[in-house]
C-alpha positions in Angstrom: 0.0 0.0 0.0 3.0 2.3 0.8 4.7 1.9 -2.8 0.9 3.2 -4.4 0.9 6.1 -2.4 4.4 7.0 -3.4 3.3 6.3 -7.1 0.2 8.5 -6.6 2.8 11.3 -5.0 5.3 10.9 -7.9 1.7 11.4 -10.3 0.7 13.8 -8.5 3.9 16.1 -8.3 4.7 15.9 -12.0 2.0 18.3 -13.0 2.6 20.7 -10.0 6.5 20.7 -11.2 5.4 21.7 -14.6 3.3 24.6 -13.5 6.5 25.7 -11.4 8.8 25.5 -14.1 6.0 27.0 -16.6 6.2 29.9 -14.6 10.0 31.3 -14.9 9.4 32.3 -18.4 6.3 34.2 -16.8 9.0 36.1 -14.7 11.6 36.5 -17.3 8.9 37.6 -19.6 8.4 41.5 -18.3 12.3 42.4 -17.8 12.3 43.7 -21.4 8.6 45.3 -21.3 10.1 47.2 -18.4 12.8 48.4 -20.3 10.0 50.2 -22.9 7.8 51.0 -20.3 10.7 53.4 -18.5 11.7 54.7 -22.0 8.2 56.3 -22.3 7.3 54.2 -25.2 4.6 51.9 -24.4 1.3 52.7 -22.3 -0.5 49.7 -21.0 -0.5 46.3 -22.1 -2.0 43.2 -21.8 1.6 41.8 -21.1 2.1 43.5 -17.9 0.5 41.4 -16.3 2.7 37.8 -17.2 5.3 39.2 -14.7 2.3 38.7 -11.6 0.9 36.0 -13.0 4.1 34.0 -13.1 4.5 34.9 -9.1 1.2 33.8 -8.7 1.9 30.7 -10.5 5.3 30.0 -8.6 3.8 30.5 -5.2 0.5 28.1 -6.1 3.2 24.9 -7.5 5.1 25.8 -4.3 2.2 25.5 -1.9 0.8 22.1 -3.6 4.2 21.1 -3.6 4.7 21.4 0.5 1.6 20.3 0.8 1.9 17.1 -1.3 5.2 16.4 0.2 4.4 16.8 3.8 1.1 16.1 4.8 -0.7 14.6 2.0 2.8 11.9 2.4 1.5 11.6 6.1 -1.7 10.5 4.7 -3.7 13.2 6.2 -7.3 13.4 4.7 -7.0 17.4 5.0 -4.2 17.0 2.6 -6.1 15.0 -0.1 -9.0 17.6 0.3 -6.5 20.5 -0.5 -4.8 18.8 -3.2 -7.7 17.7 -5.1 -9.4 21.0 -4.9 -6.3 22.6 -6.5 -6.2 20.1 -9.7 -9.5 21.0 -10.2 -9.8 24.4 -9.2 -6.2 25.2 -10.8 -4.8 23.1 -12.4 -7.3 21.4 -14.8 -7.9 25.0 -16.0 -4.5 25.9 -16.7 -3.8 22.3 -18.7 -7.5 22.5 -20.6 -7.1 26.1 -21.8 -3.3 25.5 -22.6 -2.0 28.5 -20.8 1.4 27.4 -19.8 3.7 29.4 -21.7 6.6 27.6 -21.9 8.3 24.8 -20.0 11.6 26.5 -19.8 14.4 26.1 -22.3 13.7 22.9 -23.3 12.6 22.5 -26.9 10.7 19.9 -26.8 8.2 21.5 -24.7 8.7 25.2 -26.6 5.7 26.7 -28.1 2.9 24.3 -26.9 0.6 26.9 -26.6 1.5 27.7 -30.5 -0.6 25.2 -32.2 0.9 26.4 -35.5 4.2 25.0 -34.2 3.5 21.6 -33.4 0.5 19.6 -34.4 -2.7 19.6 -32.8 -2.2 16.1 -31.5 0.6 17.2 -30.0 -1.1 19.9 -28.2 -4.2 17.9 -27.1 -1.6 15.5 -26.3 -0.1 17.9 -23.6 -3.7 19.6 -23.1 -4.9 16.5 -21.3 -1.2 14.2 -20.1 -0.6 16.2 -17.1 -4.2 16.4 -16.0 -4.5 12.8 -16.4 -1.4 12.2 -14.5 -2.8 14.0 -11.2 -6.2 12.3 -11.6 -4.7 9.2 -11.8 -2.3 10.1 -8.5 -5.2 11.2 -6.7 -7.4 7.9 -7.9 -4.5 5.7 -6.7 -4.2 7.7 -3.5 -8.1 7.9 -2.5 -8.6 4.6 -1.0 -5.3 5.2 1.9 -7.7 8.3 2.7 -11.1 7.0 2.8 -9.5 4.0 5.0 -10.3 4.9 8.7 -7.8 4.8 11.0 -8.4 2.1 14.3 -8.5 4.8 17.4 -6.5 3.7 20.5 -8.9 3.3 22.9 -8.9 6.3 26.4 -6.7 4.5 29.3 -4.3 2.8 27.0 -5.9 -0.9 27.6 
């Protein structure tokens, strides 16, 4: 039972990793925006923005993170509650609508959210993988946290 909760962590963490590392570009993004915007040239744009929303994006991965790796591990149902309401509340949003920028320098992952520069099996591909990996963690993971736990009885007899 141990070894499928590790598996369902290991599923589980994968997705949240790729939202972290989706979100340097995010923060790398604005350093030359800022450069225009103190020359006077440019007013408002859309793009100010990717700068926050990479921070916001970094701080959510780190949060499921700890929380997957310290008391979701200690099989607390608290945990399990948290994590799931993040896929779904987070997560399956950002992987359905494709919004992860970039997955770093890598180029096999460059330009997913381009569909003119890989096929569109290759996006849906990547549109629905990661999602399916956290369901599938959190599927494998559900039965440790429904189990109830024997409680030692008062008076330690």
């Amino acid at each position: 039972m141990k070894s499928l909760h590790r598996i369902s962590l290991l599923l589980v963490a994968i997705p949240l990793v790729a939202t972290l590392w989706s979100s340097l570009p995010m923060l790398l993004f604005v350093q030359h925006e800022r450069l225009e915007i103190a020359g006077s040239q440019v007013g408002f744009y859309y793009a100010n923005f990717v700068h926050e929303a990479g921070f916001a994006r970094l701080m959510i991965a780190i949060i499921g993170l700890l929380i997957l790796f310290i008391p979701f591990r200690k099989a607390e149902r608290w945990a399990f509650v948290a994590v799931a309401l993040l896929m779904v509340c987070y997560e399956l949003p950002v992987f359905f609508f494709l919004s992860m920028e970039r997955f770093g320098s890598w180029p096999i992952f460059q330009g997913l959210a381009n569909p003119k520069v890989v096929s569109f099996q290759t996006v849906d591909f990547y549109r629905y993988f990661f999602m399916i990996l956290a369901l599938a963690g959190l599927a494998i993971a559900m039965p440790t946290f429904i189990r109830r736990h024997k409680i030692a009885p008062v008076g330690g007899t």
